[in-house]
mmCIF file of the N, C-alpha and C atoms, coordinates in Angstrom:
data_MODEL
# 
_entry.id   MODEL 
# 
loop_
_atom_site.group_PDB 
_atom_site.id 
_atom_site.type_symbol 
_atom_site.label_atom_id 
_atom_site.label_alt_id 
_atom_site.label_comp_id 
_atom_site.label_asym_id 
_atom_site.label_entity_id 
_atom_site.label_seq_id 
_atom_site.pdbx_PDB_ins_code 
_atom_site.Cartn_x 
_atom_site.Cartn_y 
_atom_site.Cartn_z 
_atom_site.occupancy 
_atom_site.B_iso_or_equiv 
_atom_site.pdbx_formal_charge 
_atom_site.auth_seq_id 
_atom_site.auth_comp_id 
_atom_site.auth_asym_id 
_atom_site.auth_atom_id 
_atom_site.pdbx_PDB_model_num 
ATOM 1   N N  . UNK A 1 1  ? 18.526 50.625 131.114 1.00 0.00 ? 1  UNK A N  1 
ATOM 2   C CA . UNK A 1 1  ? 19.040 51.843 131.681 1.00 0.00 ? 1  UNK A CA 1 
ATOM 3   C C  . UNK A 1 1  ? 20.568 51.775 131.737 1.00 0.00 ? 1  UNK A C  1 
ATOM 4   N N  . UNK A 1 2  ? 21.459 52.742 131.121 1.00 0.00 ? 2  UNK A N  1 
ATOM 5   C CA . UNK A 1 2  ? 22.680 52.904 131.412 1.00 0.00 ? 2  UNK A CA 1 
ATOM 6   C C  . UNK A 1 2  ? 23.342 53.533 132.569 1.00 0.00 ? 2  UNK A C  1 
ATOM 7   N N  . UNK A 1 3  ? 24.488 52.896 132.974 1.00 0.00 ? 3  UNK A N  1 
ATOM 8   C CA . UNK A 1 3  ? 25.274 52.558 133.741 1.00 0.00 ? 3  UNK A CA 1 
ATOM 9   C C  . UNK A 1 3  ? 26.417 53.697 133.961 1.00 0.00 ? 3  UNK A C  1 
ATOM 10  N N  . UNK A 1 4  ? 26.087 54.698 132.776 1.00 0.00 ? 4  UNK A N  1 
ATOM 11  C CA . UNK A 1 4  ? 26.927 55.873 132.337 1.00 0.00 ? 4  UNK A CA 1 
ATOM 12  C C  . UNK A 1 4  ? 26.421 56.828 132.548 1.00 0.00 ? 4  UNK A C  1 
ATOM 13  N N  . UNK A 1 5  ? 27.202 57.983 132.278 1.00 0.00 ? 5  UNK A N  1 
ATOM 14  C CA . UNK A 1 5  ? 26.738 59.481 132.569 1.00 0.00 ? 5  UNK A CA 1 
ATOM 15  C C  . UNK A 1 5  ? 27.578 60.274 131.330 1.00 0.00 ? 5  UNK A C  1 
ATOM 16  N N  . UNK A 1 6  ? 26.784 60.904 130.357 1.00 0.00 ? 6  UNK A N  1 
ATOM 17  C CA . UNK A 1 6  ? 27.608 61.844 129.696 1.00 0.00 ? 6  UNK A CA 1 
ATOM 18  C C  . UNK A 1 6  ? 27.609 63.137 130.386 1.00 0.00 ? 6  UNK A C  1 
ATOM 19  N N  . UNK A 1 7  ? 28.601 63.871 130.452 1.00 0.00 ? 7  UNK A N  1 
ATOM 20  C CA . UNK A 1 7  ? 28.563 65.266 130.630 1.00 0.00 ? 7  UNK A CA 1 
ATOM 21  C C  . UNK A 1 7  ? 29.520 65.963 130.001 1.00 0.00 ? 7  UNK A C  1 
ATOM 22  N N  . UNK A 1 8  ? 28.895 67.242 130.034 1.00 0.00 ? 8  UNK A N  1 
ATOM 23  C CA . UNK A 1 8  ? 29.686 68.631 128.908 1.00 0.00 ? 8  UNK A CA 1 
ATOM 24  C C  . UNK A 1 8  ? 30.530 69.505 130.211 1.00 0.00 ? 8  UNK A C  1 
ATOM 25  N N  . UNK A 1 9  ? 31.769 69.678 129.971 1.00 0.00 ? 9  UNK A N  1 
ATOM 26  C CA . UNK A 1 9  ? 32.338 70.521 131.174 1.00 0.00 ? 9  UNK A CA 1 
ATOM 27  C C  . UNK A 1 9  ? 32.843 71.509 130.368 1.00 0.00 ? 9  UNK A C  1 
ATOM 28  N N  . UNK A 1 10 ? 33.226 72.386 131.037 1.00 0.00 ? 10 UNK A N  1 
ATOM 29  C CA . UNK A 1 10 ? 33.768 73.660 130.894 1.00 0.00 ? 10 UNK A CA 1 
ATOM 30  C C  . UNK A 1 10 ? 35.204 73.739 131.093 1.00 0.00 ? 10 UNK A C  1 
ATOM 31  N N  . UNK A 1 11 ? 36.577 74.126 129.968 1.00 0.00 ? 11 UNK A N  1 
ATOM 32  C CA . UNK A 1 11 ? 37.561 74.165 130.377 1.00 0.00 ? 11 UNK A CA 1 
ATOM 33  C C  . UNK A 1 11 ? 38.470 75.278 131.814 1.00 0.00 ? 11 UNK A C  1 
ATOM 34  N N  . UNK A 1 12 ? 37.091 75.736 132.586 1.00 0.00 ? 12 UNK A N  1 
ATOM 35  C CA . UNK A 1 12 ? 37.305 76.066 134.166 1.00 0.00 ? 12 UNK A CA 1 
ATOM 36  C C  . UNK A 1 12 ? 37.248 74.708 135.008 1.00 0.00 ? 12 UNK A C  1 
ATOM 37  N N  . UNK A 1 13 ? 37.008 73.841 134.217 1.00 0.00 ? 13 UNK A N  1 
ATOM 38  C CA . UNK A 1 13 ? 36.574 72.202 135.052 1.00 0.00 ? 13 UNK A CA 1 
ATOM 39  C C  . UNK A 1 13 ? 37.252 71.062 134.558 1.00 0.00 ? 13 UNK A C  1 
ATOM 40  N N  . UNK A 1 14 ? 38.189 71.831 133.961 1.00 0.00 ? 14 UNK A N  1 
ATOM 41  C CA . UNK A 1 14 ? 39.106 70.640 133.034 1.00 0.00 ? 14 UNK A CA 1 
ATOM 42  C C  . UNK A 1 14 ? 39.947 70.397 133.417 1.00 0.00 ? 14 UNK A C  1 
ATOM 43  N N  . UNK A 1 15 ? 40.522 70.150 135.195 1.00 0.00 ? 15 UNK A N  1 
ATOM 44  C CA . UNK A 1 15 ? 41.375 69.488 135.366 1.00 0.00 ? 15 UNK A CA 1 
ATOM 45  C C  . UNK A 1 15 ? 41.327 68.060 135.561 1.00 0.00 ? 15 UNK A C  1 
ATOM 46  N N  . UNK A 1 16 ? 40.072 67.353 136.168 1.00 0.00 ? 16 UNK A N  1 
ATOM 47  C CA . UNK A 1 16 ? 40.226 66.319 136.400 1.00 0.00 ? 16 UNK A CA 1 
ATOM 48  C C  . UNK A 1 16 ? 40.321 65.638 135.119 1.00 0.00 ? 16 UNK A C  1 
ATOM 49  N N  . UNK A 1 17 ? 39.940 65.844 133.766 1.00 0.00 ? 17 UNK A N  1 
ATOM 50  C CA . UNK A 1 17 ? 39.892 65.486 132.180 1.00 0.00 ? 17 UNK A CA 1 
ATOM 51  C C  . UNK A 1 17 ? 41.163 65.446 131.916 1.00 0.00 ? 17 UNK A C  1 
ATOM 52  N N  . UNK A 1 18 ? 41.943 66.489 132.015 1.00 0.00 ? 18 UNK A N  1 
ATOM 53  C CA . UNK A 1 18 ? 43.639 66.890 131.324 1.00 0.00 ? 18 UNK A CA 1 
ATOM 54  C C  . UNK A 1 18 ? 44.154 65.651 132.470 1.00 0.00 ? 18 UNK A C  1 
ATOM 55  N N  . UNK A 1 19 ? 44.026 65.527 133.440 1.00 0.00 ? 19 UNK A N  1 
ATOM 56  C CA . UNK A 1 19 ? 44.841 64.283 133.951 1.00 0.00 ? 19 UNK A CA 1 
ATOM 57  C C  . UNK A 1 19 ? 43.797 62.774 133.809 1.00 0.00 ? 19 UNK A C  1 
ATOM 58  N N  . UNK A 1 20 ? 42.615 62.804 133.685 1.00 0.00 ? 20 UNK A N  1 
ATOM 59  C CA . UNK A 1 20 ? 42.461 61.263 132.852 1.00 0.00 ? 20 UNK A CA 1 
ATOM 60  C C  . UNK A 1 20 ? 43.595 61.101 131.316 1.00 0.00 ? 20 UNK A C  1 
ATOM 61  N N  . UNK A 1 21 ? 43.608 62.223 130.782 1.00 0.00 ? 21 UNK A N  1 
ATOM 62  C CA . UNK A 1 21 ? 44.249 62.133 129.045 1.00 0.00 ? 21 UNK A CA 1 
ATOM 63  C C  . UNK A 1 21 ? 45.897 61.785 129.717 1.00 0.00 ? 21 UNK A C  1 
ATOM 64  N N  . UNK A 1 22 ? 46.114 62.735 130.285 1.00 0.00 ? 22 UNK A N  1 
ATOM 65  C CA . UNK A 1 22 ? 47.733 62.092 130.490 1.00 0.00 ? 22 UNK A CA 1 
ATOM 66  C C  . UNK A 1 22 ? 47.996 61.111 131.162 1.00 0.00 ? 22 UNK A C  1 
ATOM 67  N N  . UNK A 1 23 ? 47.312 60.288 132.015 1.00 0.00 ? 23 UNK A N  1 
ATOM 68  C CA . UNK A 1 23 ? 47.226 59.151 132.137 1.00 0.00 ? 23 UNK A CA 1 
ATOM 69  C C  . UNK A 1 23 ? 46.951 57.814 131.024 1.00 0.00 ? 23 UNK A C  1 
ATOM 70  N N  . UNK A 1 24 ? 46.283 58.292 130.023 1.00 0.00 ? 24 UNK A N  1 
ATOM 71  C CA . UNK A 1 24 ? 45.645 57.008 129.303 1.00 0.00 ? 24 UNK A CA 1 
ATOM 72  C C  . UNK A 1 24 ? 46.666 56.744 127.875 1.00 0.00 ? 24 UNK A C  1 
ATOM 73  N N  . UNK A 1 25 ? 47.528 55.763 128.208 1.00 0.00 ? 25 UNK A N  1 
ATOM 74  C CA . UNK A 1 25 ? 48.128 55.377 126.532 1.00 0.00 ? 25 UNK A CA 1 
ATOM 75  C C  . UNK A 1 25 ? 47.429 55.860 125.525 1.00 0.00 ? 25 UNK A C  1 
ATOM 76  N N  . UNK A 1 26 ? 46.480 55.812 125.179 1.00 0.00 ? 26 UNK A N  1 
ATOM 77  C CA . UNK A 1 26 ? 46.108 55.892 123.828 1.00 0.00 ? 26 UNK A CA 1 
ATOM 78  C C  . UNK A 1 26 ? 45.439 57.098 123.705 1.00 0.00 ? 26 UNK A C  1 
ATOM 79  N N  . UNK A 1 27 ? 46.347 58.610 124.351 1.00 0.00 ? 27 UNK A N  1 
ATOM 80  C CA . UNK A 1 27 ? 45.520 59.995 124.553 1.00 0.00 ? 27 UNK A CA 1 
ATOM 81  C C  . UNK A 1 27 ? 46.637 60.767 124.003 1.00 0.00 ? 27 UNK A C  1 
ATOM 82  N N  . UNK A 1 28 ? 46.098 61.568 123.366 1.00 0.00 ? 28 UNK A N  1 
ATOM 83  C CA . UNK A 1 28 ? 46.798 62.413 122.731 1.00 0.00 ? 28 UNK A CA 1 
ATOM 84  C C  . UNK A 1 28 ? 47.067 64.335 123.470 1.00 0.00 ? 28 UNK A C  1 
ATOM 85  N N  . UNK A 1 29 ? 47.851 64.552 123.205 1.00 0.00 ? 29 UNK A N  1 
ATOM 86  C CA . UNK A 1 29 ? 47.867 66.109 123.912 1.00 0.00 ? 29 UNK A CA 1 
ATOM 87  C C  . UNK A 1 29 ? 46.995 67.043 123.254 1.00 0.00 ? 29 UNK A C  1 
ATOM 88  N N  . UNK A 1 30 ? 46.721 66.933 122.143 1.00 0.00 ? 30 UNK A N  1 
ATOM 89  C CA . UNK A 1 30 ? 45.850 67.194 121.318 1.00 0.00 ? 30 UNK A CA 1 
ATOM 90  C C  . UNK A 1 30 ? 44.366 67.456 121.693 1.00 0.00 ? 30 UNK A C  1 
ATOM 91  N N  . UNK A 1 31 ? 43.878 66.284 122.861 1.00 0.00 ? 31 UNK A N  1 
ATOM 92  C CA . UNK A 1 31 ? 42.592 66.192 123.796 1.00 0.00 ? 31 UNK A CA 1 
ATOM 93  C C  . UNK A 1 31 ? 42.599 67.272 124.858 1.00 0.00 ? 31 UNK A C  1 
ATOM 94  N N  . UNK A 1 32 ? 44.033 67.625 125.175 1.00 0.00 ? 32 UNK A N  1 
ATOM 95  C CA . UNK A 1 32 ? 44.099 67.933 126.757 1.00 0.00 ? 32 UNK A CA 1 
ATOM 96  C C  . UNK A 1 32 ? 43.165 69.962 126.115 1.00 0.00 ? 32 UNK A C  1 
ATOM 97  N N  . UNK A 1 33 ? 42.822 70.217 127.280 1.00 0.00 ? 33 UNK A N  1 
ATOM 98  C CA . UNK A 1 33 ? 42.381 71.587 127.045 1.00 0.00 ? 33 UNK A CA 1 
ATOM 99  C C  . UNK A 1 33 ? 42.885 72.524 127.103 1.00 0.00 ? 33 UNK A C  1 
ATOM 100 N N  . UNK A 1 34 ? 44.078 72.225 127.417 1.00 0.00 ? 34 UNK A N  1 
ATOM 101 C CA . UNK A 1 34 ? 45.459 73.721 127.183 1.00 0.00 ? 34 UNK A CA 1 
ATOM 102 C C  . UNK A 1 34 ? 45.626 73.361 125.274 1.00 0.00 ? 34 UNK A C  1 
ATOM 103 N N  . UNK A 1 35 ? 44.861 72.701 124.860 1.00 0.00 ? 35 UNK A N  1 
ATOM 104 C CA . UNK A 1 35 ? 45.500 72.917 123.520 1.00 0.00 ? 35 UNK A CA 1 
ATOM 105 C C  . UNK A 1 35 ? 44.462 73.857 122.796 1.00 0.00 ? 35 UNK A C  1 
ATOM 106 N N  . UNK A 1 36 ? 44.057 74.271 122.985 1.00 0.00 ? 36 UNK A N  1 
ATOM 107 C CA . UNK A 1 36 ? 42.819 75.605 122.874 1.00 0.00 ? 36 UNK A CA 1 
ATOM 108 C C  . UNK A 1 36 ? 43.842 76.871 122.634 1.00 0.00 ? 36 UNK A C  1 
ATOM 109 N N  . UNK A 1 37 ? 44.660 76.741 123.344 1.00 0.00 ? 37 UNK A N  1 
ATOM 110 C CA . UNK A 1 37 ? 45.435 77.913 123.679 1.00 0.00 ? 37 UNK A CA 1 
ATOM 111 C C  . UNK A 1 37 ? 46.664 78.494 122.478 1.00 0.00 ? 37 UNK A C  1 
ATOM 112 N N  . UNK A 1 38 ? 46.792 77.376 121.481 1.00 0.00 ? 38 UNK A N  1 
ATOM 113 C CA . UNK A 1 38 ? 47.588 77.212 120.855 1.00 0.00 ? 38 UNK A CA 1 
ATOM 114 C C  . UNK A 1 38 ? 47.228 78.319 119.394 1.00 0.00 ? 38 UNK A C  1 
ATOM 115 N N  . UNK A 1 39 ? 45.610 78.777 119.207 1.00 0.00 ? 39 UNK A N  1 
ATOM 116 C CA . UNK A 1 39 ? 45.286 79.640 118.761 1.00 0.00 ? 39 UNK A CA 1 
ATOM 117 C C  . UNK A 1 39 ? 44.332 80.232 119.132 1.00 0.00 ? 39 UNK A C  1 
ATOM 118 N N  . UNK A 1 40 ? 44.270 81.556 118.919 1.00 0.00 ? 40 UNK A N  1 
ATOM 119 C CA . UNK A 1 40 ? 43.184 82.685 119.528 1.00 0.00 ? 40 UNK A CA 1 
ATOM 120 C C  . UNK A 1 40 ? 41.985 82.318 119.459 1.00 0.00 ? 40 UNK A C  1 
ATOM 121 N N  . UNK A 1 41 ? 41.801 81.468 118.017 1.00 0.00 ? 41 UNK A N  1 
ATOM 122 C CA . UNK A 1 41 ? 40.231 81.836 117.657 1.00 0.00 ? 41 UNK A CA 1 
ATOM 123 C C  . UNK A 1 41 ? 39.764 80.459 117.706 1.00 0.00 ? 41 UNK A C  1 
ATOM 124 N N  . UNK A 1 42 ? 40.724 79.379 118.547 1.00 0.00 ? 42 UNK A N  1 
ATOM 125 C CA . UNK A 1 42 ? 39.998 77.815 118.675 1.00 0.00 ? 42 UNK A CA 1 
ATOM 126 C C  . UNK A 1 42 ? 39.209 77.715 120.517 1.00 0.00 ? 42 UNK A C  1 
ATOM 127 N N  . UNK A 1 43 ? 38.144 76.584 120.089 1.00 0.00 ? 43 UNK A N  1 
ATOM 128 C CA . UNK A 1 43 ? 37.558 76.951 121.580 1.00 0.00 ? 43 UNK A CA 1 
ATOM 129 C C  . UNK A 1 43 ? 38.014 75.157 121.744 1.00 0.00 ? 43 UNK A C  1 
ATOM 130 N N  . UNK A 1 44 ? 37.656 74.738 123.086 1.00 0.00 ? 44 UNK A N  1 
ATOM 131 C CA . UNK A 1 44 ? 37.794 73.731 123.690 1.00 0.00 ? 44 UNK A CA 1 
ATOM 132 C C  . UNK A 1 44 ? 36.316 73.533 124.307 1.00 0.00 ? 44 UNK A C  1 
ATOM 133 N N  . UNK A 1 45 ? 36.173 72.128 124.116 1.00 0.00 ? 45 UNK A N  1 
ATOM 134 C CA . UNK A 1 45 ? 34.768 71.588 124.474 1.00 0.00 ? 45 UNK A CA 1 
ATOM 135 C C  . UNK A 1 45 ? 34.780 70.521 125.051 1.00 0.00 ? 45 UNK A C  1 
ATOM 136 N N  . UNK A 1 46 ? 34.894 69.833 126.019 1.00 0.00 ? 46 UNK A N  1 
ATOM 137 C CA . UNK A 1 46 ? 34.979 68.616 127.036 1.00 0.00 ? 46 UNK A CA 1 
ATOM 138 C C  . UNK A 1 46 ? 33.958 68.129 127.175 1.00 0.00 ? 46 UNK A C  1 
ATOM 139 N N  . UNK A 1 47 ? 33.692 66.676 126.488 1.00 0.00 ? 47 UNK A N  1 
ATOM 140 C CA . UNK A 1 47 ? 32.534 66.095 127.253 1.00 0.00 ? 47 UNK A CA 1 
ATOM 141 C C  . UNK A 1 47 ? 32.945 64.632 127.577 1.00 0.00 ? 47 UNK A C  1 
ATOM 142 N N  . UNK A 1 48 ? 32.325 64.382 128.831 1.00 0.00 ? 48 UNK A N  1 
ATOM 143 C CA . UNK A 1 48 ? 33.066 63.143 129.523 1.00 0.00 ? 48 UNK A CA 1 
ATOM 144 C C  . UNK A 1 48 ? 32.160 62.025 129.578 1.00 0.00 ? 48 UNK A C  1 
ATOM 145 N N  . UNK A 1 49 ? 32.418 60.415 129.625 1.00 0.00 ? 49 UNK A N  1 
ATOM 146 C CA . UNK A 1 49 ? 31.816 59.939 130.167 1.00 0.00 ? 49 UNK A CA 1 
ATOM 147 C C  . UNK A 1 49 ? 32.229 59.090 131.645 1.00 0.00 ? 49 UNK A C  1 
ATOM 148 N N  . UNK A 1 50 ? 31.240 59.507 132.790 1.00 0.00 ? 50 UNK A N  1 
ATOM 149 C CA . UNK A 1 50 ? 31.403 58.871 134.035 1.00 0.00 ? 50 UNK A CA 1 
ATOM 150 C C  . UNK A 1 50 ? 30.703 57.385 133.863 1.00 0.00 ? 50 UNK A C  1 
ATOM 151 N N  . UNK A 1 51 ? 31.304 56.254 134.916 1.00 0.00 ? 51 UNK A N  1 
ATOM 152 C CA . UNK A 1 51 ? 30.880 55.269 135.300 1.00 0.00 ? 51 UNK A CA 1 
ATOM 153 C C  . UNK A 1 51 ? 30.117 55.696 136.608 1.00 0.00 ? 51 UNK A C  1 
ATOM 154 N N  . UNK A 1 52 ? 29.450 54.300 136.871 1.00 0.00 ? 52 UNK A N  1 
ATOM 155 C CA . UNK A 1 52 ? 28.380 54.502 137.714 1.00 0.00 ? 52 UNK A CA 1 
ATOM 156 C C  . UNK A 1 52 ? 29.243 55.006 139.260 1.00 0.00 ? 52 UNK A C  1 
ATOM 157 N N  . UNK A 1 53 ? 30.259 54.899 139.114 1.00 0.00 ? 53 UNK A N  1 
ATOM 158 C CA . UNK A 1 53 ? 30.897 55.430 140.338 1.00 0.00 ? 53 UNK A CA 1 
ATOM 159 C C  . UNK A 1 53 ? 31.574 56.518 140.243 1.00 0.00 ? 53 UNK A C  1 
ATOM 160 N N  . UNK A 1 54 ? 31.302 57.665 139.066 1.00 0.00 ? 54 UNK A N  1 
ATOM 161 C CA . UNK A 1 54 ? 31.732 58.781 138.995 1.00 0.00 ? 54 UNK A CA 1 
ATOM 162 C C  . UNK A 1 54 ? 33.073 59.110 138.544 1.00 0.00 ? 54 UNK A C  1 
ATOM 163 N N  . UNK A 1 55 ? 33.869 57.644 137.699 1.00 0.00 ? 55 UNK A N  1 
ATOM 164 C CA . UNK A 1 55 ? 34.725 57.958 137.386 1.00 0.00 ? 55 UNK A CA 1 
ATOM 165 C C  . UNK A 1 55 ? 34.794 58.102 136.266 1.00 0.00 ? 55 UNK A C  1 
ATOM 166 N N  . UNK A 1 56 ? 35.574 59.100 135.518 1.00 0.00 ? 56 UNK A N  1 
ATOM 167 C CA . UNK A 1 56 ? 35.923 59.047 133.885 1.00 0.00 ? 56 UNK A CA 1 
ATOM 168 C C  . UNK A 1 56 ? 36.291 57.888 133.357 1.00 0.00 ? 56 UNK A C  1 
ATOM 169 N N  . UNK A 1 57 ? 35.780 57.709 132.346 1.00 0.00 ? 57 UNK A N  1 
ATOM 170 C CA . UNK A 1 57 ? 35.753 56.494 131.632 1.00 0.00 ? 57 UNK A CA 1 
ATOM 171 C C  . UNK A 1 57 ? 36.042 56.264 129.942 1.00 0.00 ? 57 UNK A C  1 
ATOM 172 N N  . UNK A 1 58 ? 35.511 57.563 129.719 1.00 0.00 ? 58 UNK A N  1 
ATOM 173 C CA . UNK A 1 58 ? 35.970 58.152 128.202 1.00 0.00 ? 58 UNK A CA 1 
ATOM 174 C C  . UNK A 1 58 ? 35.460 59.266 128.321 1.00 0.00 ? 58 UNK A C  1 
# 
């Protein structure tokens, strides 16, 4: 049994995500979900994985 949690969020729920990415060296702005915004017809799709203590993890 894993120790993880995937989940799909909604960029109405994408703040705690946009600040794991700007926190993590090796994250690009590219991830964050304001980059959706950059054209009309792109969507943004967030899916996270939590540790067993509910924190983002990837």
């Amino acid at each position: 049994m894993s120790n993880y949690i995937t989940e799909v969020i909604t960029k109405e729920k994408a703040t705690e995500f946009d600040t794991y990415v700007t926190a993590s060296p090796k994250a690009s702005f590219m991830q964050m979900s304001t980059w959706a915004d950059v054209k009309n017809n792109w969507k943004w799709r967030g899916i996270i994985c939590r540790d067993k203590d509910g924190k983002i993890c990837g």
